[in-house]
N, CA, C and O atoms as a Tripos MOL2 file, in Angstrom:
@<TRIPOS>MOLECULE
protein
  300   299    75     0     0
PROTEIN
NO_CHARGES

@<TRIPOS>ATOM
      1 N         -15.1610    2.0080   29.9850 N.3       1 UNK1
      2 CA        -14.4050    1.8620   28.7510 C.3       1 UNK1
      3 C         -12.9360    2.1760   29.0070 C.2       1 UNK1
      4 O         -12.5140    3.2930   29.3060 O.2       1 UNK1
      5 N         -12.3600    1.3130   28.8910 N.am      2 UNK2
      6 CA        -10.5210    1.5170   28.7540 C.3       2 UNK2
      7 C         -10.2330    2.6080   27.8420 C.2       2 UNK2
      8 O         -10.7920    2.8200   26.7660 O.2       2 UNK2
      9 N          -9.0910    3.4310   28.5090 N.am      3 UNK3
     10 CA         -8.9100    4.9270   27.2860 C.3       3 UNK3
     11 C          -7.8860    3.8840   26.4590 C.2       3 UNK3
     12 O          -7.5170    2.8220   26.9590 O.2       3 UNK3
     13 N          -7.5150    4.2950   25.2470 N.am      4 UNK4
     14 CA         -6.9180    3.7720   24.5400 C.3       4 UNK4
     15 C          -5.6940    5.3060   23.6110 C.2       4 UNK4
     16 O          -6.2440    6.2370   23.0230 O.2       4 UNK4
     17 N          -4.6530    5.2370   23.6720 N.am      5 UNK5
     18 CA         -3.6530    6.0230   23.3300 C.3       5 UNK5
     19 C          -3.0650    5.7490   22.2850 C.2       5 UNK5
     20 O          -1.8740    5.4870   22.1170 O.2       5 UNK5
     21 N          -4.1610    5.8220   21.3280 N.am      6 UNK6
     22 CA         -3.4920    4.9180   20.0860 C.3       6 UNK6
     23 C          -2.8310    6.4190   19.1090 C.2       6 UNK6
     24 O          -3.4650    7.4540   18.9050 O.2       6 UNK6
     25 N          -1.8570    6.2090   18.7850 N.am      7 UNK7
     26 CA         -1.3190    7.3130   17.7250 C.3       7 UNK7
     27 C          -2.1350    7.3260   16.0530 C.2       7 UNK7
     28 O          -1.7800    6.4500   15.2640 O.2       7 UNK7
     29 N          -3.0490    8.1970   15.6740 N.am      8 UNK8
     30 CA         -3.2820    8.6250   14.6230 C.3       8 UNK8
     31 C          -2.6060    8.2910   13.8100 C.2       8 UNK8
     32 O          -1.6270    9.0350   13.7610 O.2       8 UNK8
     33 N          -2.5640    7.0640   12.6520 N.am      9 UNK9
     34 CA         -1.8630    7.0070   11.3470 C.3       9 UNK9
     35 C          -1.7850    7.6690   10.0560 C.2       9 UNK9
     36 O          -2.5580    7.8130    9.1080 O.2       9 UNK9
     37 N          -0.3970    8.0830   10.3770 N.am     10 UNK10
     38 CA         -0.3030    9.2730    8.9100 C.3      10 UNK10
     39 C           0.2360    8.7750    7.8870 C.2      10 UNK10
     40 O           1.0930    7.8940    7.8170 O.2      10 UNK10
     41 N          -0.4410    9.5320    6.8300 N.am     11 UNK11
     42 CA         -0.1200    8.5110    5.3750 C.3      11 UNK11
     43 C           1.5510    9.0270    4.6820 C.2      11 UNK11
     44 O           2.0450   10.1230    4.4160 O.2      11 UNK11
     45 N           1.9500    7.8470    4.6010 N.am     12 UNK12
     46 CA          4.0690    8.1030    4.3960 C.3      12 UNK12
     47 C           4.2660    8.6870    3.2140 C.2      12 UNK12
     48 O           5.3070    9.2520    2.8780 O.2      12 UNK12
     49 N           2.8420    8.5130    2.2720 N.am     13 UNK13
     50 CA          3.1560    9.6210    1.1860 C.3      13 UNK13
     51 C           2.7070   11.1890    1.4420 C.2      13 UNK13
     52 O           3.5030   12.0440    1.0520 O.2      13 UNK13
     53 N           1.3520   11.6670    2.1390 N.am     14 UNK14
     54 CA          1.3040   12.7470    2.5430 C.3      14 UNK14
     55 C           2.8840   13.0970    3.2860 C.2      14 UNK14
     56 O           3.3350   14.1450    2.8250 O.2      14 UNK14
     57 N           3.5510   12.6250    4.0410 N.am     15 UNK15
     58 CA          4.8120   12.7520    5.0480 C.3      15 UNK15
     59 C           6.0010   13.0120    3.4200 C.2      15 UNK15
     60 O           6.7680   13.9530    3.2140 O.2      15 UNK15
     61 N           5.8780   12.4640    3.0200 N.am     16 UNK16
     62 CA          6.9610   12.3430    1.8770 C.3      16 UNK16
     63 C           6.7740   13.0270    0.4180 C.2      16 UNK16
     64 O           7.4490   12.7200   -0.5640 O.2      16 UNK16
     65 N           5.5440   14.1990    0.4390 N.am     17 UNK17
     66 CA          5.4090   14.8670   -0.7500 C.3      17 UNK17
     67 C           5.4950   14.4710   -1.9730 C.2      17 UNK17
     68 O           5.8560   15.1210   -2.9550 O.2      17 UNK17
     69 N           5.0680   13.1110   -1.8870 N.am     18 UNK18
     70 CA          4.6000   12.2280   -3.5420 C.3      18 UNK18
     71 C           3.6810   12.5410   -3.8980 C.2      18 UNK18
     72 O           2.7480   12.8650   -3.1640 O.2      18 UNK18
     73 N           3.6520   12.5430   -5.2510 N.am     19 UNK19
     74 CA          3.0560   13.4440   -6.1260 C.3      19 UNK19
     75 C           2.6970   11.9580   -6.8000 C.2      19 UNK19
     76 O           1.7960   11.3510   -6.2190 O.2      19 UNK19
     77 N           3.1150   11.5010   -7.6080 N.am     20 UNK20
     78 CA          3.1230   10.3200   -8.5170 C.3      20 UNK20
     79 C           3.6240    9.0930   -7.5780 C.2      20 UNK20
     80 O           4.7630    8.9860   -7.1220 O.2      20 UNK20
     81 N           2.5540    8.1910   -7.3800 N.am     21 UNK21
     82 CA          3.4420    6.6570   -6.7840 C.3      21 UNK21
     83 C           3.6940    5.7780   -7.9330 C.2      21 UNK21
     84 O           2.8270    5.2500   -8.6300 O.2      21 UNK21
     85 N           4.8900    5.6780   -8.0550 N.am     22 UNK22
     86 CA          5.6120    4.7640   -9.5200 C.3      22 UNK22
     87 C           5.2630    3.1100   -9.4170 C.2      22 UNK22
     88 O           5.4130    2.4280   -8.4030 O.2      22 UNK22
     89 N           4.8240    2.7000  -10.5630 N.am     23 UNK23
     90 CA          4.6230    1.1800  -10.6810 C.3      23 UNK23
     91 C           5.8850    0.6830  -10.4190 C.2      23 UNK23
     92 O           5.8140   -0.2740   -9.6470 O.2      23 UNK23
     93 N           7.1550    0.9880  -10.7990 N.am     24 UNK24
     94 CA          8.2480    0.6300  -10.7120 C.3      24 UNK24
     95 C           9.0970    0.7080   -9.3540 C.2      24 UNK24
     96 O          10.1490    0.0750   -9.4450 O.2      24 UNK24
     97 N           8.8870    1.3540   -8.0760 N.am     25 UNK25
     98 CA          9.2980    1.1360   -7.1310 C.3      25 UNK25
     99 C           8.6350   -0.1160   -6.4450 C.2      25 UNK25
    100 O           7.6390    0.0700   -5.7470 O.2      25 UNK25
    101 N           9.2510   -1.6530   -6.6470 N.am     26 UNK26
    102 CA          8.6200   -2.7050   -5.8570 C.3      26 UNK26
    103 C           9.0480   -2.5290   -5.2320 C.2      26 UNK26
    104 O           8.1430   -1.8220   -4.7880 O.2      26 UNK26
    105 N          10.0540   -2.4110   -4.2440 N.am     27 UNK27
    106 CA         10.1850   -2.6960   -2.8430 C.3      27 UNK27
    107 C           9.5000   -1.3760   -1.9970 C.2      27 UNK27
    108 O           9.7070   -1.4170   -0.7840 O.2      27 UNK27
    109 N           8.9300   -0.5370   -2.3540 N.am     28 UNK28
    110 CA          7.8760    0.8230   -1.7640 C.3      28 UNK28
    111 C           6.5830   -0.2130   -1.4910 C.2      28 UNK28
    112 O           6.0150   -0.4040   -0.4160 O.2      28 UNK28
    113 N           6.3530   -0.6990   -2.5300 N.am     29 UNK29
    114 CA          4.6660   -0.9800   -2.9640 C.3      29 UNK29
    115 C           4.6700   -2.1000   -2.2900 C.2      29 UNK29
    116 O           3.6030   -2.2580   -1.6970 O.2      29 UNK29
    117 N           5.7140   -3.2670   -2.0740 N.am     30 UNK30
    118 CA          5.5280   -4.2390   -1.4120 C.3      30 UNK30
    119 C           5.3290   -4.1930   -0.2100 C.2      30 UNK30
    120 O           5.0250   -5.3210    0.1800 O.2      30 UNK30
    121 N           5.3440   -3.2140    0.8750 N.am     31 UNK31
    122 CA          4.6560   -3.0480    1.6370 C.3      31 UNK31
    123 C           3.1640   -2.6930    2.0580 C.2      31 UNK31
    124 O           2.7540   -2.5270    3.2070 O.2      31 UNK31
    125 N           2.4300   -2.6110    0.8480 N.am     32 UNK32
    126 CA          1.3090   -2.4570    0.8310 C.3      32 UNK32
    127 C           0.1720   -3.4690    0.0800 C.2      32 UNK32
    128 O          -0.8410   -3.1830   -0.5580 O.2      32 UNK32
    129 N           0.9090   -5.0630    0.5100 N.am     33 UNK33
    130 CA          0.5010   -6.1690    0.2240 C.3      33 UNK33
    131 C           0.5010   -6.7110    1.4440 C.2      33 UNK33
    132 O           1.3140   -6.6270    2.3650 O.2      33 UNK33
    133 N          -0.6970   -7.3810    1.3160 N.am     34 UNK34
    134 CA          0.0030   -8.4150    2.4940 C.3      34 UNK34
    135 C           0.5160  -10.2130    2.2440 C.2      34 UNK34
    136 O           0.1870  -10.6200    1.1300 O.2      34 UNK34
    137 N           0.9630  -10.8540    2.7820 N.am     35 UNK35
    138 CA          1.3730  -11.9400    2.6980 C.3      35 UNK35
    139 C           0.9710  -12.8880    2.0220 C.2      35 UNK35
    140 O           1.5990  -13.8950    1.6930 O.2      35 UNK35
    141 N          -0.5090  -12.4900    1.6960 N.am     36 UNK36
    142 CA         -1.0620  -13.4810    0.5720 C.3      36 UNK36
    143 C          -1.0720  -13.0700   -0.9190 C.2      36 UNK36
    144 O          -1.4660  -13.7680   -1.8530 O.2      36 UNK36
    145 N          -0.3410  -11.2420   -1.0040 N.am     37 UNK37
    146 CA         -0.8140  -10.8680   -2.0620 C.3      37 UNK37
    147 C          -1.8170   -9.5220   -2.3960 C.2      37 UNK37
    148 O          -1.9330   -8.6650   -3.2720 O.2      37 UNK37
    149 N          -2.5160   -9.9500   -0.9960 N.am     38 UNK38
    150 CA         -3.7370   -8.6520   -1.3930 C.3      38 UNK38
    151 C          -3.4090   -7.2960   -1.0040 C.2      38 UNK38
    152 O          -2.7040   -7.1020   -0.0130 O.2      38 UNK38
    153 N          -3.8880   -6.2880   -1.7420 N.am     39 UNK39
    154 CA         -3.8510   -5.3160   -1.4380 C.3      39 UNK39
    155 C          -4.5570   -5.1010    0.1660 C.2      39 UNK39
    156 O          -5.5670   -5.6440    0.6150 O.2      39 UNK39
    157 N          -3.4380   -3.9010    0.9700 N.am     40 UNK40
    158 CA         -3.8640   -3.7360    2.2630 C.3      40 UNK40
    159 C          -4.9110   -2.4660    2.0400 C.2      40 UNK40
    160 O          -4.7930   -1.5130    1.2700 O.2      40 UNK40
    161 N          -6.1660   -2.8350    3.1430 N.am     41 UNK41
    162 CA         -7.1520   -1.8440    3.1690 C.3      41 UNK41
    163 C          -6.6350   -0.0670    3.7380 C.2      41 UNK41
    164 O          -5.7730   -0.2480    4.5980 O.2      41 UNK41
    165 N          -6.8360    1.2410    3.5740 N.am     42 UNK42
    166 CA         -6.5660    1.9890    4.0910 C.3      42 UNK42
    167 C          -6.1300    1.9730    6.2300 C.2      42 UNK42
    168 O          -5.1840    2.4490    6.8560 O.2      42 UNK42
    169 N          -7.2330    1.2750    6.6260 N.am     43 UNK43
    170 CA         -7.4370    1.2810    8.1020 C.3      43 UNK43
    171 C          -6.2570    0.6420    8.2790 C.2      43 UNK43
    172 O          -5.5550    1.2600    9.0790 O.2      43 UNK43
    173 N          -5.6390   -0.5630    7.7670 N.am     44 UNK44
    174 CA         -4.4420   -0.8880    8.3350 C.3      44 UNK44
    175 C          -3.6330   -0.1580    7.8620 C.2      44 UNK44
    176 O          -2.9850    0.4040    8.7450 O.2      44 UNK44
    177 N          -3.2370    0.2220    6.4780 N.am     45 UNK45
    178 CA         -1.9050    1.4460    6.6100 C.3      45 UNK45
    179 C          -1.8420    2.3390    6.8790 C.2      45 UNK45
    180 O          -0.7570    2.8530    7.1530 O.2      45 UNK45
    181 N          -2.7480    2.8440    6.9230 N.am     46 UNK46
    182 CA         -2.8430    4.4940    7.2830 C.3      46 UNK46
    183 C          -2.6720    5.4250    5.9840 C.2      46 UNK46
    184 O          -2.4270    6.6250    6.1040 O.2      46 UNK46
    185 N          -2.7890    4.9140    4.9690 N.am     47 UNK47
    186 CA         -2.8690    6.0700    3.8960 C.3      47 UNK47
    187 C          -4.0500    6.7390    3.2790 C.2      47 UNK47
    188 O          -5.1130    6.1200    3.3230 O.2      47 UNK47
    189 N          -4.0220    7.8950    2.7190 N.am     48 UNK48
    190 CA         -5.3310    9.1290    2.5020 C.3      48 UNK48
    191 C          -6.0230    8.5540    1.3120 C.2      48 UNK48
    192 O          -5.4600    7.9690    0.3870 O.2      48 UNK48
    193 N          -7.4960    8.8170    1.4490 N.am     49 UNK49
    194 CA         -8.1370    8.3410    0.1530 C.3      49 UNK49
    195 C          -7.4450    8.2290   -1.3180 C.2      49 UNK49
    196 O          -7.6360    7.2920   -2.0930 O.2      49 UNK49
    197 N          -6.2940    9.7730   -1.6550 N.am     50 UNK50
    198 CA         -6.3280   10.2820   -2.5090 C.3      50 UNK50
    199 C          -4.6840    9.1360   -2.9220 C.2      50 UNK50
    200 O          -4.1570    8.8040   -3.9840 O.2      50 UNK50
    201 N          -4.4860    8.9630   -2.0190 N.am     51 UNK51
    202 CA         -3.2470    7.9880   -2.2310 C.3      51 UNK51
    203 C          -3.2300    6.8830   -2.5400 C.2      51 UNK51
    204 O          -2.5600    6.4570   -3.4810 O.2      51 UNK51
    205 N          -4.4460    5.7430   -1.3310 N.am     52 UNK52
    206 CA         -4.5190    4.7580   -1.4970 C.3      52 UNK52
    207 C          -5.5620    4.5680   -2.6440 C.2      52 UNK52
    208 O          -5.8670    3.3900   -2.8280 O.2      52 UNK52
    209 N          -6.1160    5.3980   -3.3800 N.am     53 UNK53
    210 CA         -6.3490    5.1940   -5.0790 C.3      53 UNK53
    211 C          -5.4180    4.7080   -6.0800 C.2      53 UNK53
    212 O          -5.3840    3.6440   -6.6990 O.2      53 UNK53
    213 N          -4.3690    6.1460   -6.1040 N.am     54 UNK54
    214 CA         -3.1780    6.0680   -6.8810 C.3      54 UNK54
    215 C          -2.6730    4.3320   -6.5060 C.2      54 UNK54
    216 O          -3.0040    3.2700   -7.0340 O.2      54 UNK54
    217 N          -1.6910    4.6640   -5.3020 N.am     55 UNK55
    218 CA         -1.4280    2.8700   -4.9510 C.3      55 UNK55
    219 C          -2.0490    1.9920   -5.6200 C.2      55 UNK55
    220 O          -1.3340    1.5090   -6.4980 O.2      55 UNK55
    221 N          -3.1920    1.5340   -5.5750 N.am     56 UNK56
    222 CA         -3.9670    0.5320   -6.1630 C.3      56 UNK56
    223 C          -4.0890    0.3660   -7.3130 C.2      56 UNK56
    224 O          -4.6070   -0.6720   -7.7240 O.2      56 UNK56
    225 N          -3.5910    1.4650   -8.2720 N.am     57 UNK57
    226 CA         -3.9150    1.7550   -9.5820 C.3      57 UNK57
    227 C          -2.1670    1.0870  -10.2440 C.2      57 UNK57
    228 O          -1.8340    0.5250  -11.2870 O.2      57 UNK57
    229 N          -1.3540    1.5640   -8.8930 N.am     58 UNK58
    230 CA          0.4950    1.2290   -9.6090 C.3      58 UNK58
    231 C           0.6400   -0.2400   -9.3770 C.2      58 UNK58
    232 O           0.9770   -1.0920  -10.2000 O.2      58 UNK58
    233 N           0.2190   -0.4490   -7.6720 N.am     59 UNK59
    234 CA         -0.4330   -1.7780   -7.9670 C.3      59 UNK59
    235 C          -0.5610   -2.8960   -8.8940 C.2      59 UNK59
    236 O           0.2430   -3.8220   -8.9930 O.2      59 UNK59
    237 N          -1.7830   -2.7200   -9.6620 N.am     60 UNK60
    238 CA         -2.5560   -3.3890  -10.2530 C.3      60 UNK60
    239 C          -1.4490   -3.0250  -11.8290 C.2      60 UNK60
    240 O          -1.5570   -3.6690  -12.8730 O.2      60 UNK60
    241 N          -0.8230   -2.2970  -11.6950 N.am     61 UNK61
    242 CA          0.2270   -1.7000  -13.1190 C.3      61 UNK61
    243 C           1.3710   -3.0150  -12.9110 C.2      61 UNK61
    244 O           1.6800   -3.8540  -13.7580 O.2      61 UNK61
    245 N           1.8040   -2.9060  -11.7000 N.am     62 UNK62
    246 CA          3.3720   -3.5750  -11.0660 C.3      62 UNK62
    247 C           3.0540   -5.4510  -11.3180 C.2      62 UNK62
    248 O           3.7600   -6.2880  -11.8810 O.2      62 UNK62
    249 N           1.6910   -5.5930  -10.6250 N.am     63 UNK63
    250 CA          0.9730   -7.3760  -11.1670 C.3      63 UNK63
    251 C           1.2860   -7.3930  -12.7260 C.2      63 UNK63
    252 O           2.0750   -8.1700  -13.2640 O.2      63 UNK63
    253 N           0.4440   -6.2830  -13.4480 N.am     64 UNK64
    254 CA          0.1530   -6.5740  -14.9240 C.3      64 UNK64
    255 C           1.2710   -6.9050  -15.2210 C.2      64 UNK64
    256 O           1.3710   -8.1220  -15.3770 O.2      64 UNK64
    257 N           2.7040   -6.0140  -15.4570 N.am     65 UNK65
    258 CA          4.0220   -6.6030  -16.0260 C.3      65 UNK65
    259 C           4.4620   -7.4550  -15.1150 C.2      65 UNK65
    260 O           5.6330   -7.5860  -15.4720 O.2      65 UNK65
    261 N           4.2960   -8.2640  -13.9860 N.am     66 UNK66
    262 CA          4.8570   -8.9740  -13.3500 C.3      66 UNK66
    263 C           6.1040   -8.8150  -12.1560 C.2      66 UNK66
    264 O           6.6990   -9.6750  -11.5070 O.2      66 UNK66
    265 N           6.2100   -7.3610  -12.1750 N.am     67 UNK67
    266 CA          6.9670   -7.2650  -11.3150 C.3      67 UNK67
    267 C           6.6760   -7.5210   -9.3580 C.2      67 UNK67
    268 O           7.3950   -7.3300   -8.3780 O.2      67 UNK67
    269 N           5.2730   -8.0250   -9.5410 N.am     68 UNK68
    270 CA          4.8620   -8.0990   -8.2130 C.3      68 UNK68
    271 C           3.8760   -9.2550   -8.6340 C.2      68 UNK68
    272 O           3.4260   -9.2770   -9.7790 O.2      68 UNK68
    273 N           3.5110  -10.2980   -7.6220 N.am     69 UNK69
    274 CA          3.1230  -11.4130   -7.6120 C.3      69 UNK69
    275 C           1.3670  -11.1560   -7.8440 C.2      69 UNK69
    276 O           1.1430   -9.9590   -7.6680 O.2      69 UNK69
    277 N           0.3530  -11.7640   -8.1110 N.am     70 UNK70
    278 CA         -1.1320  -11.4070   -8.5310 C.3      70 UNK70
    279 C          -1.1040  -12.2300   -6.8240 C.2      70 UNK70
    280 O          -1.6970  -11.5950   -5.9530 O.2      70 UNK70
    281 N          -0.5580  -13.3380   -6.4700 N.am     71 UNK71
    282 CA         -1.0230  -13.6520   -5.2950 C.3      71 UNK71
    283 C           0.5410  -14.5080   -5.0250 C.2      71 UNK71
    284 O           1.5930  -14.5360   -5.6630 O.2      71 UNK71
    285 N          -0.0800  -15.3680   -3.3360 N.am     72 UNK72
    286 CA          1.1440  -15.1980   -2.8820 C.3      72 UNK72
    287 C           1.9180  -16.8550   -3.4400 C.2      72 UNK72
    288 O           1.0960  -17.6170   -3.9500 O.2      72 UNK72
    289 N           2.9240  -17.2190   -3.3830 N.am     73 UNK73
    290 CA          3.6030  -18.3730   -3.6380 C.3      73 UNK73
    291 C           3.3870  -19.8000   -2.7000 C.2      73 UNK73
    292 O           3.7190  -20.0100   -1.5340 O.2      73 UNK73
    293 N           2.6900  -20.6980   -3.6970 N.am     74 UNK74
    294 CA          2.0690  -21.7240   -2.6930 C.3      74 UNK74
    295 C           3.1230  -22.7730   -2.5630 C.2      74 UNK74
    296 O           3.7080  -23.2650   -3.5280 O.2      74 UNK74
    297 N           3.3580  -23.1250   -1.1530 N.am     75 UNK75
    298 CA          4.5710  -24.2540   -0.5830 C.3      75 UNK75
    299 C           4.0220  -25.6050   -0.2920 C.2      75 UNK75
    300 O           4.7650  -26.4980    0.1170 O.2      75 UNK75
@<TRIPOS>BOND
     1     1     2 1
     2     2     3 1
     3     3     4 2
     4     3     5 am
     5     5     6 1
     6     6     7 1
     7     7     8 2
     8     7     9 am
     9     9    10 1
    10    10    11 1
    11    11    12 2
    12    11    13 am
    13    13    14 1
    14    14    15 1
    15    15    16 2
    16    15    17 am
    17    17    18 1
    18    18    19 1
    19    19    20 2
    20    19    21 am
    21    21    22 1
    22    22    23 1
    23    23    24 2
    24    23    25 am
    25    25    26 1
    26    26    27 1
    27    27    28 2
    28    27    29 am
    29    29    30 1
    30    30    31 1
    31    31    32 2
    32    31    33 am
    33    33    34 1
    34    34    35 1
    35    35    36 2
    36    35    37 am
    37    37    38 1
    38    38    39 1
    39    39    40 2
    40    39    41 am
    41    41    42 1
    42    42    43 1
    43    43    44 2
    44    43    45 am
    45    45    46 1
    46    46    47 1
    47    47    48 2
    48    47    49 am
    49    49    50 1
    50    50    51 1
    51    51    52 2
    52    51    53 am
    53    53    54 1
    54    54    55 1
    55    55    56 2
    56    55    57 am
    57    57    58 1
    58    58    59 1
    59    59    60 2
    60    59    61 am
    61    61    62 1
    62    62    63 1
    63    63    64 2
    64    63    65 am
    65    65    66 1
    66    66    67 1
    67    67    68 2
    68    67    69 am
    69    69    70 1
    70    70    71 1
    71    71    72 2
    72    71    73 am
    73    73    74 1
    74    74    75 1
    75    75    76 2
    76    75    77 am
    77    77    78 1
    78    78    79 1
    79    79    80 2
    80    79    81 am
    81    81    82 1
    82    82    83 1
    83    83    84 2
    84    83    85 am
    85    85    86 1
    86    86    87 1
    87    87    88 2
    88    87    89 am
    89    89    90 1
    90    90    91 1
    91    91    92 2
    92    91    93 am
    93    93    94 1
    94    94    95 1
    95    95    96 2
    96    95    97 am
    97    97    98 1
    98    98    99 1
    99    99   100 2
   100    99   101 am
   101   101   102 1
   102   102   103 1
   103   103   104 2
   104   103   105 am
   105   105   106 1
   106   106   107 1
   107   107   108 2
   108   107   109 am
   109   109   110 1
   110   110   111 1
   111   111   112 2
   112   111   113 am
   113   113   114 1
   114   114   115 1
   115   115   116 2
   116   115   117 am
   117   117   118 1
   118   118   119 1
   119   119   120 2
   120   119   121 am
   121   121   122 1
   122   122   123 1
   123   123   124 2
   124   123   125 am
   125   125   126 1
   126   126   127 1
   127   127   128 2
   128   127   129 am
   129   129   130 1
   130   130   131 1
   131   131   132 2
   132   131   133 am
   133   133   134 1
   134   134   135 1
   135   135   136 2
   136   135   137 am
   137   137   138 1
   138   138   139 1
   139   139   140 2
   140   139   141 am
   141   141   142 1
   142   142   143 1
   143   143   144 2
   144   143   145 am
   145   145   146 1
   146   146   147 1
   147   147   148 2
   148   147   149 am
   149   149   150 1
   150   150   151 1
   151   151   152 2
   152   151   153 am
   153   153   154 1
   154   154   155 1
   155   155   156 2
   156   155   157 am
   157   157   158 1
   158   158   159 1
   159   159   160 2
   160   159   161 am
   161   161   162 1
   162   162   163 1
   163   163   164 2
   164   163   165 am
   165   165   166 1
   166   166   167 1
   167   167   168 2
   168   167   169 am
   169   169   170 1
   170   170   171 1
   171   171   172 2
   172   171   173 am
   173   173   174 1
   174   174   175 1
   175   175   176 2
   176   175   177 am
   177   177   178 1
   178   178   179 1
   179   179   180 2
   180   179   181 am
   181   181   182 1
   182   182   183 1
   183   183   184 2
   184   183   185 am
   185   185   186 1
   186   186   187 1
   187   187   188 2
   188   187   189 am
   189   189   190 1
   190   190   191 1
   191   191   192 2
   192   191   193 am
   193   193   194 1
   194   194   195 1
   195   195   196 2
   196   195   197 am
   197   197   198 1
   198   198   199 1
   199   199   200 2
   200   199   201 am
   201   201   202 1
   202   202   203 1
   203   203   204 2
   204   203   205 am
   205   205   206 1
   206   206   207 1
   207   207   208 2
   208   207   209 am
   209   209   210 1
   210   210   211 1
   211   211   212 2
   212   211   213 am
   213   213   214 1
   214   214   215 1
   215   215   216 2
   216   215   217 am
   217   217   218 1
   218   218   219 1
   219   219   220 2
   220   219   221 am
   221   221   222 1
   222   222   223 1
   223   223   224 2
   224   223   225 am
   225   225   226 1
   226   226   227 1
   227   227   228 2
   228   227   229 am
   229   229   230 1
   230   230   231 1
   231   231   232 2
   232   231   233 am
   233   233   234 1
   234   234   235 1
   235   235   236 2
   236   235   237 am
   237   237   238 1
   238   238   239 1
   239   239   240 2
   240   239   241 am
   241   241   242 1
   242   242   243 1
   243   243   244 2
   244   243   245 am
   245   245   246 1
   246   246   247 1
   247   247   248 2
   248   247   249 am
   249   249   250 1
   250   250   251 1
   251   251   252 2
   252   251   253 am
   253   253   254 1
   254   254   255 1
   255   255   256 2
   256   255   257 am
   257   257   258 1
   258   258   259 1
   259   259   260 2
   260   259   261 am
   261   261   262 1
   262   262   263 1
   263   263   264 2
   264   263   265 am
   265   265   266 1
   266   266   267 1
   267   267   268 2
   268   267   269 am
   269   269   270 1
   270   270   271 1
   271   271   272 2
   272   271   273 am
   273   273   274 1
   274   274   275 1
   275   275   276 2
   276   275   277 am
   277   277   278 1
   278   278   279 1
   279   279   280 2
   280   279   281 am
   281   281   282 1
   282   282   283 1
   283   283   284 2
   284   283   285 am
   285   285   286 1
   286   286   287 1
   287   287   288 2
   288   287   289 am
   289   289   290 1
   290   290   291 1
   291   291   292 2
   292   291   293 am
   293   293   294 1
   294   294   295 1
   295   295   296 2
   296   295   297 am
   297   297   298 1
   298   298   299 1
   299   299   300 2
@<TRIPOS>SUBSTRUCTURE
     1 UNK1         2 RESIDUE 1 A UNK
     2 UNK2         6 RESIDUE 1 A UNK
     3 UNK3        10 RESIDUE 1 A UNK
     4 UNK4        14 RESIDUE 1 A UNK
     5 UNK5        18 RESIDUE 1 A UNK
     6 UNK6        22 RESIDUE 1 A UNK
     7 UNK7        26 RESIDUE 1 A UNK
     8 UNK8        30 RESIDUE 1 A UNK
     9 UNK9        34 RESIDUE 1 A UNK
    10 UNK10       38 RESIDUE 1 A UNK
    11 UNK11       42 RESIDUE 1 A UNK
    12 UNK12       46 RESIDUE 1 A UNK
    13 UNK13       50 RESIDUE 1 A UNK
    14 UNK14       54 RESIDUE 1 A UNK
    15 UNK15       58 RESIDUE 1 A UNK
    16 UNK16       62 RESIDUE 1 A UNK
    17 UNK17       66 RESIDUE 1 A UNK
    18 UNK18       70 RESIDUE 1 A UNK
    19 UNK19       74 RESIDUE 1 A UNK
    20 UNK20       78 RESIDUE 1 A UNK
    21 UNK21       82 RESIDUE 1 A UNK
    22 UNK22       86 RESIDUE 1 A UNK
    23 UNK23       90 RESIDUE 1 A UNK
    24 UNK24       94 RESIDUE 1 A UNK
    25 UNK25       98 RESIDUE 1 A UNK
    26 UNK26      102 RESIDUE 1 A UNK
    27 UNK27      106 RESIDUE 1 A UNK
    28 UNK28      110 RESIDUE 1 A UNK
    29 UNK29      114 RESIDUE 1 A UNK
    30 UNK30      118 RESIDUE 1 A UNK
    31 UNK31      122 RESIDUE 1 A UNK
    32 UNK32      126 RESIDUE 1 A UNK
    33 UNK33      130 RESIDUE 1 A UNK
    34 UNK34      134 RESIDUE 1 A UNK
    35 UNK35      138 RESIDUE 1 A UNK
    36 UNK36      142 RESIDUE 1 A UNK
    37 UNK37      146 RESIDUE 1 A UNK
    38 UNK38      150 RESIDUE 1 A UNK
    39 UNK39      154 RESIDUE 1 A UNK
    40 UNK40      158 RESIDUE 1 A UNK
    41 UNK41      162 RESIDUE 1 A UNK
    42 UNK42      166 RESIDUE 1 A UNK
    43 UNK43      170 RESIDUE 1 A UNK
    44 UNK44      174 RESIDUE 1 A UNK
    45 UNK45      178 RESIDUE 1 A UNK
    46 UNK46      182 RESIDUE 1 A UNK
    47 UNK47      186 RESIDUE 1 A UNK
    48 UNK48      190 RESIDUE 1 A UNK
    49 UNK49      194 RESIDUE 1 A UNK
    50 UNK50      198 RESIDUE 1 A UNK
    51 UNK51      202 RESIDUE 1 A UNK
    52 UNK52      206 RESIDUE 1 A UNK
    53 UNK53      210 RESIDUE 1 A UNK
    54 UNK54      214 RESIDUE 1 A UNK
    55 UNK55      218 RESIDUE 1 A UNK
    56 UNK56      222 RESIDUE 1 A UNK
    57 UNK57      226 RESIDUE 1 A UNK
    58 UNK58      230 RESIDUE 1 A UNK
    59 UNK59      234 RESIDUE 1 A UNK
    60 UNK60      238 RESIDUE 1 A UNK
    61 UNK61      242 RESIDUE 1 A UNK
    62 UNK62      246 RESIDUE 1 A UNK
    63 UNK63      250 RESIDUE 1 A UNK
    64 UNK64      254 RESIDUE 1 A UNK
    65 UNK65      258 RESIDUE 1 A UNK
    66 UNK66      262 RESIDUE 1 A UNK
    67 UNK67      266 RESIDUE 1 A UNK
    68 UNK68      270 RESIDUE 1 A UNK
    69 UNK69      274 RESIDUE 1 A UNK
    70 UNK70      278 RESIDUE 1 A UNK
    71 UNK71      282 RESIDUE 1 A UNK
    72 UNK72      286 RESIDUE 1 A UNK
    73 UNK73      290 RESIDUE 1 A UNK
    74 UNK74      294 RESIDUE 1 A UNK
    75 UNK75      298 RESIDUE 1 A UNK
């Protein structure tokens, strides 16, 4: 088996002492979409159960008023 040296992903809100993740910061939250729209699973970002709840919840707040797309823009 190849060793693998992969660095442990730490969650940028545990790192950043957020308390509340705001529906209103889109350009925060838009990183936690991916290109089509969907919400990213924990394993790819690296954020803690207790976060990537909240997220999903400001999320799904940021779609409802429209400040973030329900999916992605078809060309």
């Amino acid at each position: 088996m190849p060793d693998f040296d992969r660095r442990r992903k730490v969650c940028g809100f545990c790192l950043d002492h957020v308390t509340v993740i705001d529906y209103k910061e889109v350009s925060r939250l838009r990183r936690y979409l991916s290109d089509r729209g969907k919400i990213l699973p924990r394993r790819m970002t690296g954020t803690c159960a207790l976060h990537q709840r909240r997220l999903c919840v400001a999320l799904k707040r940021a779609r409802h008023i429209a400040l973030l797309p329900f999916r992605a823009e078809l060309r």
